[in-house]
C-alpha positions as CSV (number, residue, x, y, z in Angstrom):
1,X,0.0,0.0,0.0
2,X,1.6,3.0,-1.0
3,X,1.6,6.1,1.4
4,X,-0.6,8.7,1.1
5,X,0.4,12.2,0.0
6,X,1.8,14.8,2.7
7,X,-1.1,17.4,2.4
8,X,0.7,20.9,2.2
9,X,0.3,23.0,5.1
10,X,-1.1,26.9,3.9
11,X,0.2,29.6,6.1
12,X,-3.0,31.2,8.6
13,X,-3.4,34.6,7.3
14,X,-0.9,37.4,9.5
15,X,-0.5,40.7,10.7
16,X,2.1,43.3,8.5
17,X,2.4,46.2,11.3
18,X,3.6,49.4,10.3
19,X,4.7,51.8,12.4
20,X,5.9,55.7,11.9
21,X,7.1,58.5,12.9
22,X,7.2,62.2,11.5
23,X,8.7,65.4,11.9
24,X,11.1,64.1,14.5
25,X,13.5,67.0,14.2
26,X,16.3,66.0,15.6
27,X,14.4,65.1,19.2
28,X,16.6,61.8,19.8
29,X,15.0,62.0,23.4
30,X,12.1,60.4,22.0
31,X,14.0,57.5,20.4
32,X,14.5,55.1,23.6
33,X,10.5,55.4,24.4
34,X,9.4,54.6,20.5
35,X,11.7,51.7,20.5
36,X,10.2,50.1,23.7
37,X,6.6,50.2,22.0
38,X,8.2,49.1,19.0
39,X,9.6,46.0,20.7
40,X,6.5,45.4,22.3
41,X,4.9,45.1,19.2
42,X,7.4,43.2,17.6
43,X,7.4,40.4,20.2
44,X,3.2,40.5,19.5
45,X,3.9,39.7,15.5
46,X,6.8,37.0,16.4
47,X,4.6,35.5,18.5
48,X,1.5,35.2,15.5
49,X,3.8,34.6,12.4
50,X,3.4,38.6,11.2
51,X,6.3,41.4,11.5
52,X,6.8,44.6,12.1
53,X,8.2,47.5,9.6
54,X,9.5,51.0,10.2
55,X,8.9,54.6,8.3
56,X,10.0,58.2,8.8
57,X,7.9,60.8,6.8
58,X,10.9,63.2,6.7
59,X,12.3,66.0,8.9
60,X,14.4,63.7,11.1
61,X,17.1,65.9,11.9
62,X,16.5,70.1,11.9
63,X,15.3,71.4,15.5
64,X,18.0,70.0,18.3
65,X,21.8,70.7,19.2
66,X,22.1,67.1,19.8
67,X,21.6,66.7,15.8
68,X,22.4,69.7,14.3
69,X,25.4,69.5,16.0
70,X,26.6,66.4,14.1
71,X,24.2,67.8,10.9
72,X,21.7,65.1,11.5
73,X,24.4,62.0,11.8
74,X,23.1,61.6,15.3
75,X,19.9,60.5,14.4
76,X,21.0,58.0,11.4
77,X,23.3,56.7,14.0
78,X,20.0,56.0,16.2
79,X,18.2,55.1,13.8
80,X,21.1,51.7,12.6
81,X,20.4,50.6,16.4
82,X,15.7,50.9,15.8
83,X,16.0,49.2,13.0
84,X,14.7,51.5,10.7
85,X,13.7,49.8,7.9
86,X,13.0,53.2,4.8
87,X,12.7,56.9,5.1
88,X,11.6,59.9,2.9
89,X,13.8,62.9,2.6
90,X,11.8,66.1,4.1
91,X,12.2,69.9,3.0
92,X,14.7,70.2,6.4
93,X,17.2,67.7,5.3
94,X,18.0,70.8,3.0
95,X,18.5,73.2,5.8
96,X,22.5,72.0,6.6
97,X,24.0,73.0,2.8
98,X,27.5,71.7,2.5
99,X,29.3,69.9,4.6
100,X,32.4,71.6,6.4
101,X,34.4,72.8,3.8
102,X,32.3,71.8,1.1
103,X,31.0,73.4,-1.8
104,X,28.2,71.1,-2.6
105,X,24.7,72.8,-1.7
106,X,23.3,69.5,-0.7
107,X,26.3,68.2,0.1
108,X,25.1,67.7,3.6
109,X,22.2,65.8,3.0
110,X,24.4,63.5,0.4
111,X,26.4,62.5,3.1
112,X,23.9,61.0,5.2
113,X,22.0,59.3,2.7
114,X,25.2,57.6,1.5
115,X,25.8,56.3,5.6
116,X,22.5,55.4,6.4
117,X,21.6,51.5,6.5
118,X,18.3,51.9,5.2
119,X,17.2,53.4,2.2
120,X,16.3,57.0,2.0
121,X,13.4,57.9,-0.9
122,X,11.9,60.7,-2.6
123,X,10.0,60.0,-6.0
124,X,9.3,63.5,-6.7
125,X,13.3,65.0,-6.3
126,X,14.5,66.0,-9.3
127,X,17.1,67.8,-11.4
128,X,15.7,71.3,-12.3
129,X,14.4,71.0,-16.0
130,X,14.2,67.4,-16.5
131,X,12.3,64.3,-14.9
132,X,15.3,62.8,-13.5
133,X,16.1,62.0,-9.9
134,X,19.6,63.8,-8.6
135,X,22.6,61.5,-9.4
136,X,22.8,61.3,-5.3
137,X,24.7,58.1,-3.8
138,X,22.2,55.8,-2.8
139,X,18.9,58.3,-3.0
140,X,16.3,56.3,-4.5
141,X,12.7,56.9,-5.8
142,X,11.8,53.7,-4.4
143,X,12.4,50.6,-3.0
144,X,11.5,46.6,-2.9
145,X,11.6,44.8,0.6
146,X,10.9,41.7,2.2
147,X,8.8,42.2,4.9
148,X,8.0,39.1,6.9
149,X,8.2,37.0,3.3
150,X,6.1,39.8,2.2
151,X,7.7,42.0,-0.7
152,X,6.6,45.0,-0.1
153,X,7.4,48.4,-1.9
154,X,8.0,51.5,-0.1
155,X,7.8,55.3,-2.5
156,X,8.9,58.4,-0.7
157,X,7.3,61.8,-1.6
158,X,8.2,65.5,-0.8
159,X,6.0,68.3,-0.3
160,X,5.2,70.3,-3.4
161,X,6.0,73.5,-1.4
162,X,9.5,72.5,-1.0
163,X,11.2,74.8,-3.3
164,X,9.2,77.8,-1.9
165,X,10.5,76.9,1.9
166,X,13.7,75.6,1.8
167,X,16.5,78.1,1.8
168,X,17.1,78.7,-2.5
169,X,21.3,78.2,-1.7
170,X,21.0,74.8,-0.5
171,X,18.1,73.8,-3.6
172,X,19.8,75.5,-6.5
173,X,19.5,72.8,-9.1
174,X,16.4,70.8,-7.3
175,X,12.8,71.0,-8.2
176,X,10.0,68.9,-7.3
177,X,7.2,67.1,-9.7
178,X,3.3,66.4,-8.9
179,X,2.9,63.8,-6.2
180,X,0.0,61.7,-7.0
181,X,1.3,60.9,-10.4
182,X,5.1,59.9,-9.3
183,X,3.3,57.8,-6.5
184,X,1.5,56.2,-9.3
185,X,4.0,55.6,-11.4
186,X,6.3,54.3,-8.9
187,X,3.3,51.6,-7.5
188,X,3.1,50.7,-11.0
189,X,6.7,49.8,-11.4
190,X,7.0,48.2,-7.8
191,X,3.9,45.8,-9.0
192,X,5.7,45.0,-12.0
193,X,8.6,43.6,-10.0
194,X,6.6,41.6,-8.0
195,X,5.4,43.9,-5.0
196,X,2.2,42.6,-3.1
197,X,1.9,45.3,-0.9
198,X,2.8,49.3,-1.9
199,X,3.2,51.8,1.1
200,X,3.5,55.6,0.4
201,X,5.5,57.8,2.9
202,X,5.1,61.1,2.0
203,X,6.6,64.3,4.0
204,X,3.1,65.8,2.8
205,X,0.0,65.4,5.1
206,X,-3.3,67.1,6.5
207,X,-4.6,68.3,9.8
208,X,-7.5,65.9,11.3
209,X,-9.1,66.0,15.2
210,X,-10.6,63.1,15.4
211,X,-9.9,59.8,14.7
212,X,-12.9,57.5,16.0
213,X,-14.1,56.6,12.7
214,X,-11.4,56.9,10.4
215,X,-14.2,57.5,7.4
216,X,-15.3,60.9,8.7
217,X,-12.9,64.1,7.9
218,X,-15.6,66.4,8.9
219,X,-12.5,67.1,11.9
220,X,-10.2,67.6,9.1
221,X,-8.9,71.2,7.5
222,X,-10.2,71.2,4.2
223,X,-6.8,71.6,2.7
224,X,-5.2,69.1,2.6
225,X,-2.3,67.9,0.4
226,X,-1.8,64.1,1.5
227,X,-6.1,63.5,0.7
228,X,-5.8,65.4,-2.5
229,X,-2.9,63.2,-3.3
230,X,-5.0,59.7,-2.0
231,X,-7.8,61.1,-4.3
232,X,-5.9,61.2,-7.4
233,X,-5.4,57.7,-7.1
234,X,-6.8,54.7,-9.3
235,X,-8.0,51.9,-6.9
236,X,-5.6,49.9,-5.7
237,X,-2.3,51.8,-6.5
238,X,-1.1,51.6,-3.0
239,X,-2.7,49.8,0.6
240,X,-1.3,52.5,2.8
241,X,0.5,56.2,3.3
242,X,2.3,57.5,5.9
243,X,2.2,61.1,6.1
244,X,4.2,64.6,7.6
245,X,5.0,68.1,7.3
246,X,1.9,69.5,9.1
247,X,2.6,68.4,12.5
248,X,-0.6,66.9,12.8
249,X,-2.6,64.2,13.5
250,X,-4.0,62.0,10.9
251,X,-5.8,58.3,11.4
252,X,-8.2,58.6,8.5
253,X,-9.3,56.5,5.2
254,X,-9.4,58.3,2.0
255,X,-10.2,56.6,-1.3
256,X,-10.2,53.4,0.2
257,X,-6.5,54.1,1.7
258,X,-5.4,53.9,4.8
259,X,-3.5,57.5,6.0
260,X,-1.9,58.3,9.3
261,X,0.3,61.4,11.0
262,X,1.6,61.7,14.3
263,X,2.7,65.0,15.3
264,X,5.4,66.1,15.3
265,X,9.1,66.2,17.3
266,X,8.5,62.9,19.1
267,X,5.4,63.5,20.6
268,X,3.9,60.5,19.2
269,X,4.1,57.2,16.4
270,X,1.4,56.4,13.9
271,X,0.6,52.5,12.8
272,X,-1.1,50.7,9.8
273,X,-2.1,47.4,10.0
274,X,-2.4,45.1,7.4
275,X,-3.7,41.8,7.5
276,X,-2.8,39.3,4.7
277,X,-4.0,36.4,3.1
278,X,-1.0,33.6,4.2
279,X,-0.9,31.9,0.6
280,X,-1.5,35.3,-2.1
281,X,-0.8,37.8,0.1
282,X,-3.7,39.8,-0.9
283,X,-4.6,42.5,2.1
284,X,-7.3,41.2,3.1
285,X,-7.6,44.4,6.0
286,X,-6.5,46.9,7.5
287,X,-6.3,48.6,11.2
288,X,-6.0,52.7,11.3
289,X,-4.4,53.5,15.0
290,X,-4.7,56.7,16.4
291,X,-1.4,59.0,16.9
292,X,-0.4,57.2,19.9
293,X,1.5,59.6,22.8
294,X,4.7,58.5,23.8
295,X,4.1,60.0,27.0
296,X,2.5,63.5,28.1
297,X,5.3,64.9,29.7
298,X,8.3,63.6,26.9
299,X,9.2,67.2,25.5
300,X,9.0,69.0,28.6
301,X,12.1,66.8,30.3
302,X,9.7,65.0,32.9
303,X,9.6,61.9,34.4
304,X,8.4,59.6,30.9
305,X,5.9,57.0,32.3
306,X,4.9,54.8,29.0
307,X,1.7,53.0,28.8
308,X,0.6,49.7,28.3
309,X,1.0,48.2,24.5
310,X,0.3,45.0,23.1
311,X,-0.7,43.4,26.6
312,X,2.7,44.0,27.7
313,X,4.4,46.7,30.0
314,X,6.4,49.2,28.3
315,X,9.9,50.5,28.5
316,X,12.2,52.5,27.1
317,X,14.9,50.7,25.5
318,X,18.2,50.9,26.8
319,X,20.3,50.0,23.6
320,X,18.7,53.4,22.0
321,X,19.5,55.4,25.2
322,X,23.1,54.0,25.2
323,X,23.2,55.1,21.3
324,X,22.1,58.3,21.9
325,X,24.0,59.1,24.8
326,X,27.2,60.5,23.0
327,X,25.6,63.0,20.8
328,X,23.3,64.3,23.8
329,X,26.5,64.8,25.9
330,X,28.3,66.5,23.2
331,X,25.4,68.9,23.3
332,X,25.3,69.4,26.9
333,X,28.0,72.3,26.7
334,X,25.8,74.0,24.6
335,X,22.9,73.3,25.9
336,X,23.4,74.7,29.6
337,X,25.6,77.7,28.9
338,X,23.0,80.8,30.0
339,X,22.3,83.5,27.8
340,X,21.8,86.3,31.2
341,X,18.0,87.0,31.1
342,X,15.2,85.4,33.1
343,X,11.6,85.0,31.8
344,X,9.1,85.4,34.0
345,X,6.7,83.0,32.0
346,X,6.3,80.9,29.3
347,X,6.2,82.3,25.7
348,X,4.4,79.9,23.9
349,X,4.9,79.4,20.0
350,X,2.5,80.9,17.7
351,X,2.2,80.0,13.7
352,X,-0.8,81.2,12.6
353,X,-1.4,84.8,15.4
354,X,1.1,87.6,16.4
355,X,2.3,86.1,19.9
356,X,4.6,87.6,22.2
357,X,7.6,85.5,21.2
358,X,6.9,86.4,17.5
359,X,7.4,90.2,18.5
360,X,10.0,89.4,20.7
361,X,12.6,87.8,18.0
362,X,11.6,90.3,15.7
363,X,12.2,93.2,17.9
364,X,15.7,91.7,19.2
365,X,16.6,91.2,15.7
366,X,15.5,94.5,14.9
367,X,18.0,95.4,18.0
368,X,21.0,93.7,16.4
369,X,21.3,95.9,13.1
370,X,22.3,99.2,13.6
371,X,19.9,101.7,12.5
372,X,17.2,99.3,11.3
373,X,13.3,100.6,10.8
374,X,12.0,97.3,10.5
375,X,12.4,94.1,11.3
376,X,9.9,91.0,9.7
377,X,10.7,87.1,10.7
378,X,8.9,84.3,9.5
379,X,6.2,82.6,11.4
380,X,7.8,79.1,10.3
381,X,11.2,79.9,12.4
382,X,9.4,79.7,15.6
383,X,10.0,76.2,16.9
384,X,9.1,76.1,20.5
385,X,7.8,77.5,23.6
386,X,10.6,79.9,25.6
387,X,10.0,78.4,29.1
388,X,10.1,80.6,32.4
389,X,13.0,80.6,34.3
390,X,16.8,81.6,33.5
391,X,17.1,81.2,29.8
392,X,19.7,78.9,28.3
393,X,21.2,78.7,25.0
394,X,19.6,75.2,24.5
395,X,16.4,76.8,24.7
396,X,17.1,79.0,22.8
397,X,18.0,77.1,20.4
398,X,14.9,74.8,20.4
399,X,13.1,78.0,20.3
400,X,14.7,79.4,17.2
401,X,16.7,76.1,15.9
402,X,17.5,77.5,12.0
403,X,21.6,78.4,11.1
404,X,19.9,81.4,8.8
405,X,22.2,84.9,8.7
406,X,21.0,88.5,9.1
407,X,20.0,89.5,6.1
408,X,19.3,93.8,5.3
409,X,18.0,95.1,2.7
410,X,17.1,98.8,1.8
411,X,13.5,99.3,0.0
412,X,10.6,101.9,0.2
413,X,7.7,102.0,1.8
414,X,5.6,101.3,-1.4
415,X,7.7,98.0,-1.7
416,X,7.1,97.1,2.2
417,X,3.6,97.5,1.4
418,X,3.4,95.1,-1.6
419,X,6.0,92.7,0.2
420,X,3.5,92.3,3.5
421,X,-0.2,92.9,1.4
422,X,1.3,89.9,-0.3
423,X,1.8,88.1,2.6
424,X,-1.9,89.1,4.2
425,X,-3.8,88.2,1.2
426,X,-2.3,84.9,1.1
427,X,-2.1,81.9,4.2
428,X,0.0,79.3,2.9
429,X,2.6,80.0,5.7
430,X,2.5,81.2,9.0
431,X,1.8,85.1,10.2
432,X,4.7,86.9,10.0
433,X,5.8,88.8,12.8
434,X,6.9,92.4,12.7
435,X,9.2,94.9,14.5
436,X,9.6,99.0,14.3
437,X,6.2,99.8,12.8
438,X,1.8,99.0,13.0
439,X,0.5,97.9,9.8
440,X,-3.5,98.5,9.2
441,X,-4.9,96.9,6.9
442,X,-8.4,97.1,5.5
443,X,-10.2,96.4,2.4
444,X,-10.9,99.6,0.8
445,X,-12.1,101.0,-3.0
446,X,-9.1,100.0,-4.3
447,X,-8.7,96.6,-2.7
448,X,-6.6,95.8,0.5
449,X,-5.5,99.0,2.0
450,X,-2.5,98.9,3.7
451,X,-1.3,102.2,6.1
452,X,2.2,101.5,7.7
453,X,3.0,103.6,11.3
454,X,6.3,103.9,13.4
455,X,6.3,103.3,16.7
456,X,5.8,107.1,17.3
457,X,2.9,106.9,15.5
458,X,4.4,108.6,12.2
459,X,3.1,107.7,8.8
460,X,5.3,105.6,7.0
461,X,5.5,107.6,3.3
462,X,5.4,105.5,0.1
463,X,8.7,107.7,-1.2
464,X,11.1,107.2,1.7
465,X,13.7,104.4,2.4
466,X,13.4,101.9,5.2
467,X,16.5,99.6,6.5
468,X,15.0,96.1,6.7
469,X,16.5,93.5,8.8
470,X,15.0,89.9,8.3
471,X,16.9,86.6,7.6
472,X,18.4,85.2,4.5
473,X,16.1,82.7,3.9
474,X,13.6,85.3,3.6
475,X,15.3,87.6,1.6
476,X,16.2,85.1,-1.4
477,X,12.6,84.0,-1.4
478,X,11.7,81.9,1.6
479,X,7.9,81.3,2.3
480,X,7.7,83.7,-1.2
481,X,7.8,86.7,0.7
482,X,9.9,88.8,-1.3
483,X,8.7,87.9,-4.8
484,X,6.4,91.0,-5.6
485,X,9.9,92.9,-5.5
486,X,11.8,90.3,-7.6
487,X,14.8,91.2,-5.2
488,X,17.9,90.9,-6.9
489,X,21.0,89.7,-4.9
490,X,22.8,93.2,-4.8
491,X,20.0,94.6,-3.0
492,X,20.5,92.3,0.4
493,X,23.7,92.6,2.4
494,X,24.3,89.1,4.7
495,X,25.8,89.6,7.8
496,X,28.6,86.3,8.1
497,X,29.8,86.7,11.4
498,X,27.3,84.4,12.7
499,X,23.8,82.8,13.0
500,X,20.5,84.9,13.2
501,X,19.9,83.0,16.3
502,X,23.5,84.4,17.8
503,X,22.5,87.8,16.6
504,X,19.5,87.5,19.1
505,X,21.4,85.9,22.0
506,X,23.7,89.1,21.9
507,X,20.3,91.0,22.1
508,X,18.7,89.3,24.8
509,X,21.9,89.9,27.3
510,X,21.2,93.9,26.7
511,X,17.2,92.5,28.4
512,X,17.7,90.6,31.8
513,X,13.8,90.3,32.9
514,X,11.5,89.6,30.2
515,X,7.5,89.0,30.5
516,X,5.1,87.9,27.7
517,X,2.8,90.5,29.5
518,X,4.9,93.2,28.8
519,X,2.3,95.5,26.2
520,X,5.8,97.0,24.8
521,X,6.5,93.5,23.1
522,X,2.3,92.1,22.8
523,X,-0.6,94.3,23.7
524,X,-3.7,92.5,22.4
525,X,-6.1,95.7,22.5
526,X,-3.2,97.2,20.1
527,X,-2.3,94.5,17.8
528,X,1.2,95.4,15.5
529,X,-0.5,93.2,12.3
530,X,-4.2,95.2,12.9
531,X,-5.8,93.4,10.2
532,X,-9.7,93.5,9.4
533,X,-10.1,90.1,8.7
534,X,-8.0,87.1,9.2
535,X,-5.7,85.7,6.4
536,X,-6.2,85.6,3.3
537,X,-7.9,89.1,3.1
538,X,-9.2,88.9,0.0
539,X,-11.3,92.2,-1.3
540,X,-13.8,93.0,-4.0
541,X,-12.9,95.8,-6.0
């Protein structure tokens, strides 16, 4: 009798989790918590035949001494020890330029691509002028991995605003293509060589407040890039996108695909899901998580108590904290020296409203350029609270973490007014703040109405000259400020001695108390931006 057959076992269908993080800048605090939730849920797939995968949306480095320090080395180095398995460039892995002595614009960013273990992605990179992807060591559009006997493919995406926000020096040559077709073509290509899953992580996202039922974006901010990108979509081009850039929180399904965002600077990770079939590998499902907090009191430098995950208590691993260590005592110098003033309270950061620490930086970089009228900073430099207490160059530089210069220029006070109507009429970056002058502005018979006053409560004249201090990201087009004017370089003088940020740390040594209450740097009843109606103020005339 001849044996019978030995039936083939099929493999149960498992669990492919994803897990993210965003906008990390740099906070390599974080690191030690995310990993103990990630090894939690990595024991939970080991022990059900799935696996786990990891993503950053972009803007890993920008924002702390610990990485700028080592121009974001630091947090590739962390980053080997995680496990990280791909990552998308953001528009901060532009703000370094070239490495020490270097003459390469990007040659910063190079260099870490070409050291990290994992690949780095952006589909929509490319040389100015052409379709093609920069000749970059290792920088790929995307990439094919096995993920628990999965192959999965992973496309990175950068925000279409990118060339618009990122300082024009360190981008000369770069531009950026339409995201939803790039993801589209990549997905295609990836299917082509055999991927059964396609994951999008894109430093592009949205802004959403609840997360309950992942169908409903009635809590979401109507503009959204990262949905707009989903939407443009055929069915079935990718099973899931991990998103950035806004610093928000995203756990939502749009066009059938499954989108998260988790803050920003460590705050929290985002997870996908996916359950697949154990013979095809079809997704079968898919499970949106909430942002999930590392712990509440992470970024204030509290006692971190992490909460339960997977069944299992969680800790902060100590591999990550011993990897970490050398680059956070390297910063520790810095960190602590004390800049000589004492605020009396917290100044909290403000994007989108004037704020005390808005008029603050402005006026103490008004301060550090002899004879200047006006001073205007950028609503997207401010990075962090100012705590109370004695201030420290750390917090400073958490506060204010860009290496911009001073930039001046000399223009009227015709050209001031287009440069800042510009800005009011328009809401694609944050409220600007302003030193040395009111600005009212009203729609009138001939449109927006601007009327500029000193601090005397003089008329600013169309006719005269005004010395303007601002920084040279915004003076060679950052946030496309400066575009009415077409600005060419001859007209801006770049002060080299040092950073803007050092500029204001010599200011604030001249101002040893400082209070948010003070109505000589924010008096609500008296705004400085008096405006009629809130960004965009657009009038019918």
């Amino acid at each position: 009798m001849e044996p019978l057959p030995t039936a083939t076992v099929a493999r149960a269908p498992f669990v492919l989790s994803f897990m993210g993080l965003n906008d990390l800048h740099g906070r390599l605090r974080a690191l030690p918590a995310f990993a103990g939730y990630v090894n939690n849920v990595r024991r939970a797939r080991t022990e059900d035949g799935g696996a786990v995968a990891l993503v950053d949306a972009g803007d890993m480095f920008q924002g702390t001494l610990e990485s700028n320090l080592t121009e974001g080395a630091s947090v590739i180095a962390a980053y080997r020890v995680l496990g990280m398995t791909v990552a998308t460039l953001g528009n901060h892995e532009f703000d370094f330029g070239p490495v020490a002595g270097g003459d390469d614009p990007q040659g910063a960013i190079r260099a870490r691509i070409s050291e990290a273990p994992f690949p780095i992605l952006s589909a929509n990179l490319v040389v100015r002028g052409s379709d093609a992807t920069p000749a970059w060591d290792k920088l790929r559009r995307s990439v094919l991995l096995k993920v628990g006997g999965v192959r999965v493919g992973f496309v990175g995406l950068l925000t279409h605003e990118t060339p618009s926000i990122v300082l024009n020096a360190w981008f000369t040559g770069l531009d950026v293509v339409p995201l939803a077709p790039r993801l589209a073509e990549e997905a295609r290509n990836l299917r082509k060589q055999g991927a059964e899953i396609v994951i999008g992580v894109a430093h592009a996202g949205a802004d959403c407040k609840e997360f309950s039922h992942p169908a409903d974006l009635s809590s979401c901010k109507p503009e959204a890039e990262i949905f707009d990108v989903a939407r443009g979509l055929p069915p079935g081009t990718v099973d899931a996108i991990f998103a950035g850039h806004t610093h928000a929180g995203v756990a939502q399904l749009v066009n059938g695909i499954p989108i998260v965002e988790a803050y920003a600077r460590g705050r929290a990770f985002s997870r996908i899901d996916l359950r697949v079939d154990g013979v095809t590998h079809r997704v079968l499902g898919s499970e949106i998580f909430p942002p999930h907090e590392l712990c509440p009191r992470l970024t204030e430098g509290g006692p971190c108590t992490l909460t339960e995950y997977e069944g299992r208590a969680t800790t902060e691993d100590l591999e990550i904290a011993q990897a970490i260590e050398p680059a956070l005592a390297g910063a520790e110098r810095f960190r602590e020296a004390p800049i000589g003033c004492t605020v009396s309270e917290s100044m909290a950061c403000e994007h989108g409203i004037e704020s005390a620490l808005g008029n603050l930086f402005a006026d103490l970089l008004r301060e550090s350029v002899t004879g200047a009228d006006v001073a205007i900073l950028n609503g997207g430099s401010l990075r962090a609270d100012l705590p109370a207490g004695q201030l420290s160059y750390g917090q400073l530089f958490e506060a204010m973490p860009f290496d911009n210069l001073v930039a001046k220029i000399r223009l009227t006070g015709a050209e001031l007014k287009s440069v800042l109507a510009t800005h009011l009429q328009h809401d694609a970056h944050g409220l600007i703040s302003l030193s040395g002058m009111r600005v009212n502005a009203r729609c009138g018979k001939a449109g927006l109405e601007l009327k500029l006053t000193r601090e005397n409560g003089r008329v600013v004249s169309d006719r005269e000259t005004l010395l303007l201090a601002t920084s040279d990201y915004l003076a060679t087009g950052g946030d496309g400020l400066f575009d009415p004017l077409s600005l060419s370089p001859q007209r801006i003088e770049l002060d080299t001695n040092g950073t803007f940020r050092d500029a204001l740390a010599r200011s604030l040594k001249r101002h040893p108390r400082l209070s948010p209450r003070d109505p000589a740097i924010f008096d609500p009843a008296h705004p400085r931006l008096d405006l009629g109606s809130p960004r965009p103020m657009i009038c019918a005339h």
